[in-house]
N, C-alpha and C positions, 0 to 999 in steps of 0.2 A: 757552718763550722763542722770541718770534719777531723774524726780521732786518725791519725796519722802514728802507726806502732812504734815506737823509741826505736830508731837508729843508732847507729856508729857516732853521730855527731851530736843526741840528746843523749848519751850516757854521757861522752865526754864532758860536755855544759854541766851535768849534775854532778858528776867528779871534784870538777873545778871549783863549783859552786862553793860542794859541801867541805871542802878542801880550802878556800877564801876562808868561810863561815869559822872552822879551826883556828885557822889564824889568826882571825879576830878576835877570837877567848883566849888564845895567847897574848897577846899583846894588851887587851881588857884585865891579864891578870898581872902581865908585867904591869899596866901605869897602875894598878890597886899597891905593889908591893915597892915600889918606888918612892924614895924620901925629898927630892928635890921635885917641886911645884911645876916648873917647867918642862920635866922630864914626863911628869905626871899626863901632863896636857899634850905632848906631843904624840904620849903613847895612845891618849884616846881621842886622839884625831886620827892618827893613824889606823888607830881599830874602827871606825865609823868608817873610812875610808875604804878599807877593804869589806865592812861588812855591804855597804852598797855596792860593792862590785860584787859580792857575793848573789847579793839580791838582782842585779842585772842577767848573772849565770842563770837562774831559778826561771827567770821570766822568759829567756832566748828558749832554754828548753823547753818551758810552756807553749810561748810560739813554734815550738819546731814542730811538738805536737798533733799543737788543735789548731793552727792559722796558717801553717806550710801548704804548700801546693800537694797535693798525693802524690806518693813516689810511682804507682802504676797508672799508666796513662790511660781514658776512656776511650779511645783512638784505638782502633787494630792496628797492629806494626804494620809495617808494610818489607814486604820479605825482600832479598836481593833479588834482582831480574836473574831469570833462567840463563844459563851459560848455554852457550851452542853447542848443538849436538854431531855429532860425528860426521853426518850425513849433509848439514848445513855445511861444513867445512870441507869437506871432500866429497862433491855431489857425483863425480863419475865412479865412485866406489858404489853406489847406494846399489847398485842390481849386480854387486859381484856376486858368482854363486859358487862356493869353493867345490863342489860335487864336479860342475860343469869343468873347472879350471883338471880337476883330479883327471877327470875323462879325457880331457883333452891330451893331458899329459904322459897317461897311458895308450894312447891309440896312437903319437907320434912316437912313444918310445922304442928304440931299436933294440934287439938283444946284446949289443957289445957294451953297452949300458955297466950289465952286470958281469959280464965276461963270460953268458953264456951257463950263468952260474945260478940256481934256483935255491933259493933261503932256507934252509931246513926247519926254522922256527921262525916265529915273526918278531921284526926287531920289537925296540919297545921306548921308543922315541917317535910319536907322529900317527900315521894309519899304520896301523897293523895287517902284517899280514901281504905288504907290497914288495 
């Protein structure tokens, strides 16, 4: 038997319960103040009737308690498998080298590129200073 800490669904049960249990001393005080005999007996059957539903609520909660299953399991979770990484996906990117690609770009580039024209300040979008 293990203590299992009151849930969302053992307060409810004890709500209910103690909420049945009211009821029943209402209706135990209507068939006390009731003049007709039959009216008497209907109102304490009825109050009987709800007080064991009452006691049904008292007892689920006790079960949710102490006889429910644990809500944390002894079991390690088990996490979601790893998504693929960049390189699994695009295996001819894996030895880009953006340095190499830069060099390569500036040793084919010709001057009418820029018209001839050298940057007074370095832009400020990208490498600096190109």
């Amino acid at each position: 038997m293990t203590f299992n800490p009151p849930g969302f669904r053992t307060f409810i049960m004890l709500v209910f319960g103690f909420g049945l249990k009211s009821l029943s001393n209402i209706l135990e005080r209507a068939s006390d103040l009731a003049g007709d005999p039959g009216t008497r007996l209907f109102n304490h059957v009825s109050a009987l009737v709800v007080l064991v539903a009452a006691g049904a609520c008292f007892v689920w909660a006790l079960k949710l308690m102490f006889f429910d299953r644990p809500r944390t399991p002894n079991e390690p979770q088990v996490g979601p498998e790893a998504a693929p990484q960049h390189v699994d996906i695009h295996p001819a990117e894996a030895s880009f080298d953006p340095d190499a690609a830069l060099a390569r770009y500036m040793s084919n580039r010709t001057g009418t590129d820029l018209g001839d024209v050298s940057p007074t300040k370095p832009g400020s979008f990208g490498r600096k200073g190109l």
